[in-house]
LUMLUM-10193 format. One record per residue (C-alpha): x, y, z. Coordinates in steps of 0.2 Angstrom, whole numbers, plus 5000, padded with zeros to 4 digits. Each point is the difference from the previous one (the first is absolute). Layout:
N
XYZ;...
***
This chain:
1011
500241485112;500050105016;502050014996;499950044985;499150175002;501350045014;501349974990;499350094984;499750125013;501650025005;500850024983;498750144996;500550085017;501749994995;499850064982;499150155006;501350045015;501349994986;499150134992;499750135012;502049975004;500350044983;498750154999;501050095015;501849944994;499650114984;501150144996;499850134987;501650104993;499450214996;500350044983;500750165004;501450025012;499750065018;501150124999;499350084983;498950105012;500150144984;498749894989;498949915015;499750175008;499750084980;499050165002;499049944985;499449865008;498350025013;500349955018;499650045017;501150165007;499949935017;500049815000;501649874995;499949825001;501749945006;500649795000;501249955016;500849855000;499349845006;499950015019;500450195002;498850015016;498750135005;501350125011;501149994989;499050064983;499350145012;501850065004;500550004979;498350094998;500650145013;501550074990;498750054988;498650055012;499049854993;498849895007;499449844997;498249984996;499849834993;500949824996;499549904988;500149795003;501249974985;501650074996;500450115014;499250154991;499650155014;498750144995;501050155007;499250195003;501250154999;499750175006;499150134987;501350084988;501349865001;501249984985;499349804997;501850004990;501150035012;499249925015;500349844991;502150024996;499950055018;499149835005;500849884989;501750045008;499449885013;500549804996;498149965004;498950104987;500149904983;498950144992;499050165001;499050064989;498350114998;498349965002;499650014980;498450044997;498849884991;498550064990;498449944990;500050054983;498250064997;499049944987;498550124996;498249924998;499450124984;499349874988;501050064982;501650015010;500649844992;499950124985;501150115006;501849934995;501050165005;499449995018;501349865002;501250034989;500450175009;499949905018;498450105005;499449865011;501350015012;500050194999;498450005007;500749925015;500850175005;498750114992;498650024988;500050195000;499450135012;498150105000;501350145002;500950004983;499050074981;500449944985;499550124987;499549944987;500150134984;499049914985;498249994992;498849965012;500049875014;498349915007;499850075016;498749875004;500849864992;500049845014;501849995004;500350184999;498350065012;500650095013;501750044998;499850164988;500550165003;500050174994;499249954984;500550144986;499650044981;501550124997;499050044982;498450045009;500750075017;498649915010;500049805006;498949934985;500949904987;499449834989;500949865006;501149904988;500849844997;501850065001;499950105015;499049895010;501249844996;501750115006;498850045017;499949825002;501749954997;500650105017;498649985010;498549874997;499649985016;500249815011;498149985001;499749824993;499450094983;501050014981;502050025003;501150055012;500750174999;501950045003;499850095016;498049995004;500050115015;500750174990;498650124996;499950064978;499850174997;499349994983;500450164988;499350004983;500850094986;499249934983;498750054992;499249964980;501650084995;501149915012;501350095013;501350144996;501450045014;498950165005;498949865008;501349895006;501050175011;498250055006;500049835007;501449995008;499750145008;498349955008;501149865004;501150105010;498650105009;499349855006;501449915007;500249824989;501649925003;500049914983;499550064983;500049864988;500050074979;499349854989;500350154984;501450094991;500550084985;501450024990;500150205002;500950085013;498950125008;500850145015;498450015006;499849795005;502050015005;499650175011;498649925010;500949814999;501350105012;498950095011;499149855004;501649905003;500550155012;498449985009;500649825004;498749894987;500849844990;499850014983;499849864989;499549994983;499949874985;501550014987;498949974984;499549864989;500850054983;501249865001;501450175000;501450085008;499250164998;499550115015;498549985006;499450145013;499750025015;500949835001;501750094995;499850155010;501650015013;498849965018;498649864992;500449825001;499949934981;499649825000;500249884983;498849845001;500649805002;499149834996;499649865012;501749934995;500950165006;500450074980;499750194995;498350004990;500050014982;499150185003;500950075013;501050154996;501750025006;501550115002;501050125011;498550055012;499649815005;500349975019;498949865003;499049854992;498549925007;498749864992;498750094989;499449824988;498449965002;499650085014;498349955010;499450165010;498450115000;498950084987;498550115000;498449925000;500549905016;501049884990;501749944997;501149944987;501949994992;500850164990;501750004996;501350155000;501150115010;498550075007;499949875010;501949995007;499950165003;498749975015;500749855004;501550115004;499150125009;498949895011;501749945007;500650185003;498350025010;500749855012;501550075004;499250165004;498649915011;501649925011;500750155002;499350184993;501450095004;500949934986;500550164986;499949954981;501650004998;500249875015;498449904991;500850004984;501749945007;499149875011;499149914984;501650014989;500949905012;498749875003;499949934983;500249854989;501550054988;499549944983;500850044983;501750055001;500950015020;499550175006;499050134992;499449994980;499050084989;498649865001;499749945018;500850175008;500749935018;499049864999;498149925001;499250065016;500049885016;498750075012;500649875015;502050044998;499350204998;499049985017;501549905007;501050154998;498850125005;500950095016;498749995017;499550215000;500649965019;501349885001;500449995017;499150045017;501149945015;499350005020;500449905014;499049845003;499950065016;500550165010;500349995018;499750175006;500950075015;500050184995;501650014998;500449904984;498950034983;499549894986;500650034985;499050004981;500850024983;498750004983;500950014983;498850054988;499950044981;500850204996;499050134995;498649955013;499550075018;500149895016;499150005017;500249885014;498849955014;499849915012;498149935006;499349875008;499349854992;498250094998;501150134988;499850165014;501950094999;500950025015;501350094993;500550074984;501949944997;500350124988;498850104987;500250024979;501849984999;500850004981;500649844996;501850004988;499649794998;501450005018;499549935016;499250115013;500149985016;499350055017;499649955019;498950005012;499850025019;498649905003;499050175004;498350044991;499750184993;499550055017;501649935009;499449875009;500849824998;498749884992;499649855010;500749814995;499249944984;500249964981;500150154989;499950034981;501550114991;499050074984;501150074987;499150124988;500950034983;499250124987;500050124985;498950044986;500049834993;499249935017;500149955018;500749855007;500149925017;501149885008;499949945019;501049905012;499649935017;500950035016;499949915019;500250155013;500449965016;500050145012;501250015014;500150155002;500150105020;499150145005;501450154996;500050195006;500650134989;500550145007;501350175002;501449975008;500550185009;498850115009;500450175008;498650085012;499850125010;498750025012;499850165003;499950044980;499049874996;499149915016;499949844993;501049904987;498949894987;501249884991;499149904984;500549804997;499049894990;499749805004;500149894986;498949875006;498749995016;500949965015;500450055018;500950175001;501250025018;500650175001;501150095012;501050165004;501949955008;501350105006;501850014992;500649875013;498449894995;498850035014;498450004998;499050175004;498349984992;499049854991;499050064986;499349834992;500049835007;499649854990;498850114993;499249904984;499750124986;499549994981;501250024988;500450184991;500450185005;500150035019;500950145013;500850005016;499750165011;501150065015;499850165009;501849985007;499549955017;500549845011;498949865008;499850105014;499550174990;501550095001;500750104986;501649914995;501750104999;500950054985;501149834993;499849864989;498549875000;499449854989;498449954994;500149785000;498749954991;499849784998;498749964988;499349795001;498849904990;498549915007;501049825004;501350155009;501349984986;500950145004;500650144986;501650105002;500150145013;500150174995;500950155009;499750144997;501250155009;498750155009;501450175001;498950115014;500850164998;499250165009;501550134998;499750114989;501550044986;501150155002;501050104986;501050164999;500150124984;501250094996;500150144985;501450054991;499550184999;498750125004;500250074983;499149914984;500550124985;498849914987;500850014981;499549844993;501349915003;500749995020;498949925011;499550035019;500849875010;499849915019;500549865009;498949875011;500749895011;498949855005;500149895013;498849874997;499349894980;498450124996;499150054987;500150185000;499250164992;501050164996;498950164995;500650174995;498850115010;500050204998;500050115015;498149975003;500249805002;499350014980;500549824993;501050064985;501049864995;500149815001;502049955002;499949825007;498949865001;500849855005;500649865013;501950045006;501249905011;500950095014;501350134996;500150154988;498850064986;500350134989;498650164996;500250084987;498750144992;500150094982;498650125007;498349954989;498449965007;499149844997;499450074985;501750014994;500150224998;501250085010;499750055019;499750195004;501550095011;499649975019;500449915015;499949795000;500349865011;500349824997;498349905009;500549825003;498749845009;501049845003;499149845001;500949865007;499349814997;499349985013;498750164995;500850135015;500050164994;501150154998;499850184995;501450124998;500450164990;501850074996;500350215003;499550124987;501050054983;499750134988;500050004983;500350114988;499649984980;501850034992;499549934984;500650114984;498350104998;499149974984;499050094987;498949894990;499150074985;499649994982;501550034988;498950094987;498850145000;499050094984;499550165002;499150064983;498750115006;500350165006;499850045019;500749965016;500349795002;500149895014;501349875000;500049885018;501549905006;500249875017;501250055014;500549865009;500450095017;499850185003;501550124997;499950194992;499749974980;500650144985;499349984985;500950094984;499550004981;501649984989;500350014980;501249874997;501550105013;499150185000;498950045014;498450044995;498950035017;500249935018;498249955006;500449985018;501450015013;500549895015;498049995003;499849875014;498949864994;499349855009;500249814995;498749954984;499250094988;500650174993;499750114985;500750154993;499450144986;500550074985;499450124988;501150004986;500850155002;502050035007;500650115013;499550184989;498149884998;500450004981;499249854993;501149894996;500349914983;499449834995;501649885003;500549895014;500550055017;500349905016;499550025017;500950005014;499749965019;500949975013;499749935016;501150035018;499449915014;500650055019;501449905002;501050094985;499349844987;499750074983;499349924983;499450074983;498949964989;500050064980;498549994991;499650064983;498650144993;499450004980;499450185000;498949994982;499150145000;499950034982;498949854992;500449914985;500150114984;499649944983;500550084985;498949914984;499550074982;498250064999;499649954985;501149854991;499549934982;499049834997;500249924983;499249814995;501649954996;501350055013;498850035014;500650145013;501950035008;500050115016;501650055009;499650095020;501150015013;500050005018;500450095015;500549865010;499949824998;498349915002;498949844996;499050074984;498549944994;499750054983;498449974992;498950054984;498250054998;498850034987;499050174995;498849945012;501049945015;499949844996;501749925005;500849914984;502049925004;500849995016;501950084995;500849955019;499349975015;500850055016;501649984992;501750065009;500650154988;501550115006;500250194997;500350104982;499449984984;499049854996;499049934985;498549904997;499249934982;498449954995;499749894987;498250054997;499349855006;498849945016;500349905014;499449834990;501050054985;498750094988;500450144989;499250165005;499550164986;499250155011;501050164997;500150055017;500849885017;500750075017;501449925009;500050055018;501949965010;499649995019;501750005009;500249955021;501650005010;500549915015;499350125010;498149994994;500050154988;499049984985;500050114984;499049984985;499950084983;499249994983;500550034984;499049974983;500449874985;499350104984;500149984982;499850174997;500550165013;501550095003;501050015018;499550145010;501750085001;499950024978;499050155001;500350054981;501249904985;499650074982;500950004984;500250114985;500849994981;500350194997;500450044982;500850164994;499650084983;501649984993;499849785004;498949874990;500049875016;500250005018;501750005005;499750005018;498949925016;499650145011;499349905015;499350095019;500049915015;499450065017;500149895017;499950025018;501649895004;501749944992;499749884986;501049914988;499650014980;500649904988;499550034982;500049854985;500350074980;499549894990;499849994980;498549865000;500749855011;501850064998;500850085014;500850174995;500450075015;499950035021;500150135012;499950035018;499650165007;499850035022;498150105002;500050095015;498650095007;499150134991;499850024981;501349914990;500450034982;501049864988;500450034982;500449874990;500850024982;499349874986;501549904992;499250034985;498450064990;498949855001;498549965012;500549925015;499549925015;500350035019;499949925016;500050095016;500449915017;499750085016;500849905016;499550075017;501350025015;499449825006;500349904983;498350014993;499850034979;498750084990;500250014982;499350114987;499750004982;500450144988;499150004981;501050124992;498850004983;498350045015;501450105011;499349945016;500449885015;499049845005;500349895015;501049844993;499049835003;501349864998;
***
């Protein structure tokens, strides 16, 4: 029996052996080739950016994976048992794709491939989510792997009213809004509240599960018993605008294109919201708006079984589809239950947007848009159609496709400082955003800020860092954090990365390299260095052959930071060095006495003083503007040095030269103005000149004197007009630029009319002369223009003349104007004046009792002669005026400021003054039976111009002009015949004016004619 056992024993022992042999003799072919590195390393596909798993051949040792792995920079960090699988780390940044054609040029590695990512696919807990078919159908589950929405992101939600308080909406409302009302208080509904619910029921073990449940809904009513219009709908978006939402989701439409709705549809798509909204239910292609508005996502509805709803409108303005059967969300009253309609694909839609924005805010509407398009299931025909658009929404594919908002943040593993080298940082993060770097330690304090709100263009950015902190010290050895920050409008995101510093860095002294000092200037010579880290210091002073003369520091231990060494210029042994070259050897040395680099720094000691010699190129400076004084300094020595143009006092005048020269020749050159850039008065001056050498030594010289006279072209500055219309004696000024004897002479055109002075010495400045109007006899002369001469000789024979002119208007405007003119309802009034001289006229009417009625002109240009004006008899505001009696007043002012003014009267009734007497007889003889003539007597003060008009009734029978002169003037007129007649007399004065008389030949008198 004992045998037995042993035996089965053994067979089971052998069984089991054979099995494990055949378990490790397994050998698995890949299903893709190794070298289709294109499809295994697949952007698409999740894996770890920094790890490979790599499979060597049976037997490949330890040393020799470890040298593969260093062509790549690689390092093994596990093996598993079976297969010869290595788990392999790669340095930050690595292109996975082509470390792997680089390893599997070697014969040992089988494969390489990434570390793929493997996830759960969470299954929410909220009792009705069985109910929720869509969830699935649209891959939420394993969209919630990556996110289920951001705190950060605002789905508006522009409908009736939603329950704010309703269980798996509590807490995440915000902004509540009645656009009807204008305040926060609405009635909840259904509708409203079931859309809500869609996007963001929230995971809290009640009712359904919400599309993204940790968005926040801004509910904005619009309805009320009526129902909505697009007034209401624009006001909403606009509150949605104010107050920042990122989504705006329109269960609602209408078939009429409003410009209002697609006006404020644009601005809230510029102020960077997604805009979704429900095609309609009619079962139609016709529009439905907001949904075909150019901006707003229009969604059509679909069946569990992927078909377009028997409701759902389609058309031209459908880009995506989404379920909206039987859907199982929210309603008021805390409750839940199914409704059907693109209302709810809409949300749907919209609650996948609001993921998408929670992975990364920066993300435009556009870019949204464009992301959800992509990410669909294509159903109907291939591509875009009138019923699906691009395709029913996919929320995992969508947040697949979602780009990080920072998709790459690179830093050494570890830096190993030696302050010399630096680590270097990239971040590539979305456009359109701002980016900061820090660094901090582990406890989050910042070291060092890398860089500060940099504009991202979506290219990488990139930076190092010389291990210093803000203050420039090194930090010490540890584990640091670089924090990224990447914002905008939308939000604030942060990314982080860790980093092993090892600090191996040697105490360091920066310092000047070249000194010059001189002990006599200065007595001691102060030369600053700063210590990077804490340390012992040596320091001493050598000769040019190396010797040591004087130890300043030795081994001296010192904190870090800004230091000086001092040196009075002495030896050891206190003696005053001589004039050479010296060094400063400074050795710095850390705490375990690692020495830092030496530092030498050269010490000039120069107590000579520098020498220069000037040398001018005259003693004579004539000044015209244009030459220049000039001189020549020799210097012997570098030094800074300072030339000044001093007047024979030692008075500073000028500044020429401020500046460090080399050795040789520097040129001087003066234009002869002062510092305040006017010329330099004649006199005596001397170049002053201070060297300074590098050292500090000082030198003060000053050239010989030179004089220098102004030979600039003298110059007579004055007004090119002057009025002179009052009578009396004027004064007229002028500027002399330098003194000189002046004549002054009065001209009419090429006549002289009166010299005024003669070779009068006058000083530079101001001047003046009189004139009284009057010529050489002291006639007064006539208004006209006449010119003014003077002319200025200055003692070195330099002349110049200046010709102004003088408007002599003695005489002041004159106006010639009628008295009296005639006024009439019809016609109104026609004046013809004249003027003197040409003016700006104001010409304006008044009333019998001053009261001004019409504005004719009004400062009005208005050249010389006869002139004319009319007045149609009405006021200012266009109404007819009937008094008998106006006043026109003309008020004339030339260019000089003379004003005249004179009135003349607008009658219906009065003769002229210069009509003294007019009157008409009919004599008949004792031999006639009628009158055969028109006797008719006219007496003025003035030429006038008469015109007399026959006529028989409204026949003209005849016209004569006759020339009254002065005086009494009689005209007798012979009748063509013996029948009554009438006559018409017109009287025109010498400016133009008519007055016109009636004759009654039956009542043999004369009567003012009213037309």
């Amino acid at each position: 029996m004992k045998y037995f056992w042993s035996v089965i024993f053994m067979v089971l022992s052998l069984s089991i052996m054979t099995s494990i042999a055949s378990a490790e003799e397994v050998t698995i072919q890949p299903k893709v080739s190794k070298f289709d590195t294109k499809v295994i390393f697949d952007e698409k596909k999740e894996f770890n950016d920094q790890e490979l798993i790599v499979k060597f051949t049976s037997g490949t040792s330890s040393n020799q994976r470890k040298t593969i792995l260093n062509l790549v920079n690689a390092k093994e960090v596990d093996q598993l048992e079976m297969g010869d699988f290595s788990f392999v780390k790669v340095p930050n940044g690595s292109d996975l794709e082509s470390l792997s054609k680089i390893l599997l040029k070697n014969k040992q590695v089988l494969f390489v491939e990434p570390n793929y990512e493997v996830k759960s696919t969470y299954v929410p807990k909220e009792p009705s989510y069985k109910k929720q078919w869509y969830l699935n159908k649209i891959q939420l589950p394993k969209a919630w792997d990556k996110t289920r929405g951001s705190s950060n992101i605002t789905v508006a939600v522009i409908d009736g009213g939603v329950q704010k308080d309703h269980p798996d909406l509590k807490g995440k409302i915000v902004s509540p809004y009645n656009a009807v009302t204008g305040n926060s208080y609405y009635t909840p509904n259904e509708h409203a509240t079931h859309v809500a619910g869609i996007i963001a029921a929230s995971f809290n073990k009640k009712g359904i599960a919400g599309i993204a449940p940790n968005v926040k809904i801004m509910p904005i009513n619009v309805f009320d018993w009526q129902g909505a219009s697009a007034y209401n709908v624009a006001v909403a978006l606009n509150y949605a605008v104010d107050h920042h939402a990122d989504v705006v989701n329109m269960s609602l439409g209408s078939e009429g294109y409003s410009y209002l709705l697609d006006s404020y549809i644009q601005y809230a798509r510029a102020n960077g919201i997604v805009l979704v909204a429900a095609a309609g239910n009619s079962d139609s292609y016709i529009p439905m708006y907001p949904a075909a508005l150019n901006g707003v996502i229009g969604v059509s509805a679909t069946d569990n079984n992927d078909r377009i709803t028997s409701f759902s409108n389609y058309g031209n303005y459908i880009d995506l589809a989404a379920p909206g059967l039987s859907i199982y969300s929210t309603i008021s009253g805390s409750s839940y239950d199914y409704m059907s309609g693109t209302s709810m694909a809409a949300p749907v839609v919209a609650g996948v947007a609001a993921l998408v924005l929670s992975k990364n805010p920066f993300l435009s509407p556009s870019q949204v848009e464009s992301i959800l398009t992509r990410s669909t299931t294509d159903l109907g025909n291939r591509g875009w159609d009138s019923f699906y658009g691009y395709g029913r929404i996919d929320a995992y594919k969508a947040v697949s496709k979602t780009p990080a908002p920072i998709s790459k943040l690179t830093a050494p593993t570890t830096y190993n400082m030696t302050g010399t080298n630096k680590a270097a940082f990239s971040i590539t993060a979305a456009s359109s955003t701002k980016v900061s770097l820090y660094l901090q330690t582990t406890r989050g304090k910042t070291v060092r800020t890398i860089f500060s709100n940099n504009a991202s263009s979506g290219r990488g950015i990139y930076a190092s860092w010389d291990g210093k902190t803000s203050s420039g010290a090194y930090v010490t050895s540890g584990t640091y954090k670089l924090l990224a920050k990447v914002w905008n409008s939308k939000g604030t995101i942060y990314k982080s990365s860790n980093i092993k510093i090892v600090n191996n860095v040697r105490p360091a002294i920066v310092v000047s390299s070249n000194y010059f000092f001189s002990p006599k200037v200065s007595g001691k010579l102060t030369i600053p260095y700063q210590l990077t880290l804490k340390g012992k210091v040596t320091a001493v002073i050598t000769d040019n052959r190396g010797k040591t003369i004087l130890k300043i520091l030795s081994n001296k231990f010192l904190s870090s930071g800004k230091k000086s060494i001092v040196w009075n210029g002495k030896d050891s042994r206190g003696h005053m060095i001589k004039d050479g070259t010296y060094y400063l050897i400074m050795s710095p040395a850390d705490s375990r006495n690692r020495k830092g680099k030496t530092k030498k720094v050269q010490i000039k000691v120069d107590t000579a003083r520098p020498s220069a010699k000037v040398t001018l190129s005259s003693t004579l400076f004539k000044m015209n503007t244009k030459n220049t004084a000039t001189a020549k300094l020799s210097l012997n020595e570098t030094s800074n040095v300072l030339v000044n143009v001093v007047n024979e006092s030692g008075v500073s005048i000028k500044r020429l030269i401020s500046k460090q020269s080399q050795p040789g020749t520097i040129s001087i050159s003066w234009n002869g103005k002062n510092d305040k850039n006017q010329l330099a008065a004649e006199g005596k001056y001397r170049y002053s000149i201070q060297l300074k050498d590098v050292a500090g030594n000082i030198t003060k010289m000053n050239s010989s004197l030179f004089s220098l006279q102004d030979w600039r072209i003298p110059a007579i500055q004055s007004s090119k007009d002057f009025n002179f219309i009052t009578k009396g004696t004027k004064t007229f000024t002028y500027t002399l630029t330098k003194p000189g004897n002046v004549s002054i002479d009065i001209y009419k055109g090429t006549t002289l009319v009166k010299t005024i002075e003669k070779d009068v010495y006058k000083e530079a400045g101001k001047q003046s002369f009189m004139w009284d109007g009057t010529d050489t006899a002291l006639n007064q002369v006539v208004d006209g223009d006449y010119q003014f001469r003077i002319n200025v000789v200055d003692k070195y024979r330099l002349s110049q003349t200046f010709t102004g002119n003088l408007h002599v208007r003695l005489t002041n405007i004159q106006i010639s104007y009628p008295d009296i003119v005639k006024f009439t309802n019809d016609s109104g009034s026609e004046v013809y004046y004249k003027l003197s001289q040409a003016a700006n006229v104001t010409i304006e009417i008044f009333n019998a009792w001053d009261g001004k009625v019409r504005t004719i002109k009004k400062n009005e240009p208005v050249s010389t002669g006869i002139q004319y004006f009319s007045w149609d008899g009405q006021d200012d505001n266009g109404y007819d005026e009937y008094d008998d009696n106006y006043f026109y007043v003309i008020t004339a002012q030339n260019v000089y400021g003379q004003k005249t003014s004179v009135t003349g009267q607008m009658t219906r009734r009065g003769n002229p003054s210069w009509l003294e007497l007019h009157s008409v007889e009919f004599p008949i003889t004792s031999d006639q039976t009628h009158n055969g003539q028109m006797q008719l007597t006219i007496r003025t003060t003035q030429d006038v111009k008469a015109i007399l008009y026959v006529y028989n009734y409204s026949t003209e029978l005849d016209k004569n002009e006759y020339s009254i002169k002065p005086g009494e003037n009689n005209i007798v007129y012979t009748k063509p015949n013996s029948d009554y007649l009438f006559y018409l007399v017109e009287y025109q004065d010498l400016l133009g004016n008519e007055y016109w008389y009636y004759i009654d030949e039956y009542g043999s008198a004369i009567y003012e004619y009213d037309f």
